[in-house]
C-alpha positions in Angstrom: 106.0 118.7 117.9 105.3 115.2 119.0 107.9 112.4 120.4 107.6 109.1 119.4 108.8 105.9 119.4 108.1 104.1 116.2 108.7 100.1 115.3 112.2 99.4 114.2 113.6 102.9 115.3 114.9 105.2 117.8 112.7 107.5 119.6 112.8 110.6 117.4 111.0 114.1 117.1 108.6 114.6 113.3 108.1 118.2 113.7 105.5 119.8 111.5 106.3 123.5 111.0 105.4 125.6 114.4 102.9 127.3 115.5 104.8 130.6 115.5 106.5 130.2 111.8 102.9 128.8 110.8 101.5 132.1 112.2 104.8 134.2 109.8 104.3 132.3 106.8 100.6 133.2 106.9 100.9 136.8 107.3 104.1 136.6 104.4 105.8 133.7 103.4 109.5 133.2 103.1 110.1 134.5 99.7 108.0 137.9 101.3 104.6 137.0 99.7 101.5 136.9 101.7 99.4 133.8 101.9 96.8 133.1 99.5 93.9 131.1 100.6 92.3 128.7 98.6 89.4 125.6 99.6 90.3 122.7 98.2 87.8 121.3 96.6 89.3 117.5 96.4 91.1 117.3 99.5 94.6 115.3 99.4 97.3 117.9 99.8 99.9 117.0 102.4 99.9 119.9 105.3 102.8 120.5 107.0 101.2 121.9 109.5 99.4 118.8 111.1 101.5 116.3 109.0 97.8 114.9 107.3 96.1 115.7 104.2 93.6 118.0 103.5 90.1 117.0 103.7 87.7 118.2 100.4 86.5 121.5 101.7 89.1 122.7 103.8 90.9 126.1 103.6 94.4 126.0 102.8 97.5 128.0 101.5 100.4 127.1 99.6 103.8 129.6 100.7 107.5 129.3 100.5 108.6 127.8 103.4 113.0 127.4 104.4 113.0 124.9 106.4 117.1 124.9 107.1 117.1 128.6 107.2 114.5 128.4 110.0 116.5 125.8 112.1 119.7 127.7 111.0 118.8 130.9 112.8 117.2 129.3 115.8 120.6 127.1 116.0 123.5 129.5 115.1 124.1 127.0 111.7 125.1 128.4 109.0 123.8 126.5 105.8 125.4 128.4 102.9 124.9 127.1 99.9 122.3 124.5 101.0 119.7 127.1 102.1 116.8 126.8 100.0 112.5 127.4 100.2 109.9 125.8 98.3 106.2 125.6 98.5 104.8 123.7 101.5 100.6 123.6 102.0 99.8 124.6 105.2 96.2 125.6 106.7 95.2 129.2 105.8 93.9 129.2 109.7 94.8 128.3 113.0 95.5 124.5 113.5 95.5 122.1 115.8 99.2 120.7 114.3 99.0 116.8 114.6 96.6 114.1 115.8 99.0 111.4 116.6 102.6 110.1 117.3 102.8 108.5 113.9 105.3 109.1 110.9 103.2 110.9 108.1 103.3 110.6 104.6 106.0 107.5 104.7 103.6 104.9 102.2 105.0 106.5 99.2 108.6 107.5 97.3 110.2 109.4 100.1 113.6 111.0 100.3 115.7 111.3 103.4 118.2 114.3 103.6 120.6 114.4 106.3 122.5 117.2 107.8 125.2 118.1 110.7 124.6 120.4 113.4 126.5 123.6 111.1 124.2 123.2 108.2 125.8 121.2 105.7 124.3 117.6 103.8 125.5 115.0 104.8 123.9 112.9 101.8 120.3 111.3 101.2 118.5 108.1 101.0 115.8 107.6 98.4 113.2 105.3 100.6 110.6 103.2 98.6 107.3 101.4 100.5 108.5 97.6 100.4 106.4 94.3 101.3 103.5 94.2 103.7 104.6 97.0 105.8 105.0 100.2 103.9 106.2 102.0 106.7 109.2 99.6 107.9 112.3 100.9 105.0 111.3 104.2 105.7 111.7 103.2 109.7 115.0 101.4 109.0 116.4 104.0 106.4 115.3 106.7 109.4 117.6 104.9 112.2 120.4 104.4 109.8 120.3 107.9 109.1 120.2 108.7 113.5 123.2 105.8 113.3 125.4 107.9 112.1 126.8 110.6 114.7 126.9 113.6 112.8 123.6 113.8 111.6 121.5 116.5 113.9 118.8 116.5 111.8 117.0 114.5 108.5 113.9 116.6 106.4 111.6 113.9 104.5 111.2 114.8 101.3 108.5 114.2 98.2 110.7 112.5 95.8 108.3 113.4 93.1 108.2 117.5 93.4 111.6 117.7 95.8 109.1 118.9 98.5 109.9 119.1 101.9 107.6 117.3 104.2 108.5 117.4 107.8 111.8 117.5 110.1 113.1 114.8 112.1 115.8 115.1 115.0 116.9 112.9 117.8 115.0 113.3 120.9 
C-alpha cells in the first residue's frame, strides 16, 4: 500500500491487492480455481499487484479476484447484491507490489465507483484523459469522489472490459 499526495487531491491510499490475498489468489483464485501461469510474450497487461504493466517476458496469471468481498470481510460490510469478481492479472510469483507513490493506469477511459463504509454504491464517474495533463480529471474526479462524506472507499475501473484496477481510500 503506498500513501500519497497527488496534485489537485487529497492525500489518499492506491492499494494494489496484498501481499497475503496475492499469495490466496495464486494458490486458488476467488471463484476456487488455481492460478494458471502464462509469459507474456508482448508485455502490456495492467498488474494489480504492483499497479504497472507487464514487461514482454514476464510471468503472469490471470484469476478472479472480489475486490468488495475482500474489504467486506476484513471490515464487517456487508455488500449484498454489489459483491462481484472478475479477472485481474497479477504476477504468477512473488512481487515487489509498487515502485512509486503515483496513481497507475489513470491516462486512459477510467471509471470511478464509490461506496459507503456497509458495502453499498454510492454511484460512479466515468473519467476521460483531458488537455495537457492526462492525469488532472482523474485527480479532480478522485477528490470529488473523497468530497463527499459517505464515500469510504472508490475502485478504479477499466471502462473498456469493467475491470477493476486498484482501491482507493482516505488516509
Amino acid at each position: 500500500m503506498r500513501t500519497s499526495t497527488h496534485p489537485r487531491t487529497a492525500p489518499f491510499t492506491a492499494r494494489p491487492v496484498d501481499p497475503r490475498t496475492l499469495a490466496e489468489l495464486r494458490a486458488a483464485d476467488d471463484a476456487g480455481r488455481p492460478a494458471r501461469p502464462v509469459r507474456d510474450e508482448e508485455g502490456g497487461a495492467p498488474l494489480r499487484c504492483c499497479l504497472r504493466r507487464s514487461r514482454p517476458g514476464e510471468l503472469i496469471a490471470l484469476v478472479s479476484y472480489a475486490p468488495l468481498r475482500r474489504w467486506a470481510t476484513a471490515t464487517g460490510a456487508d455488500p449484498g447484491a454489489y459483491d462481484e469478481q472478475g479477472p485481474v492479472f497479477i504476477h504468477a510469483e512473488g512481487c515487489e507490489g509498487p515502485a512509486d507513490d503515483g496513481l497507475a493506469f489513470t491516462g486512459s477511459h477510467r471509471v470511478l465507483r464509490r461506496y459507503s463504509a456497509d458495502g453499498r454504491i454510492l454511484g460512479g464517474r466515468l473519467v476521460e484523459p483531458a488537455g495537457e495533463d492526462p492525469n488532472a480529471s482523474f485527480s479532480a474526479a478522485l477528490k470529488e469522489a473523497f468530497d463527499l462524506p459517505d464515500v469510504a472507499l472508490v475502485q478504479v475501473r477499466a471502462v473498456e472490459y469493467g475491470c477493476f484496477l486498484y482501491e482507493v481510500r482516505r488516509p
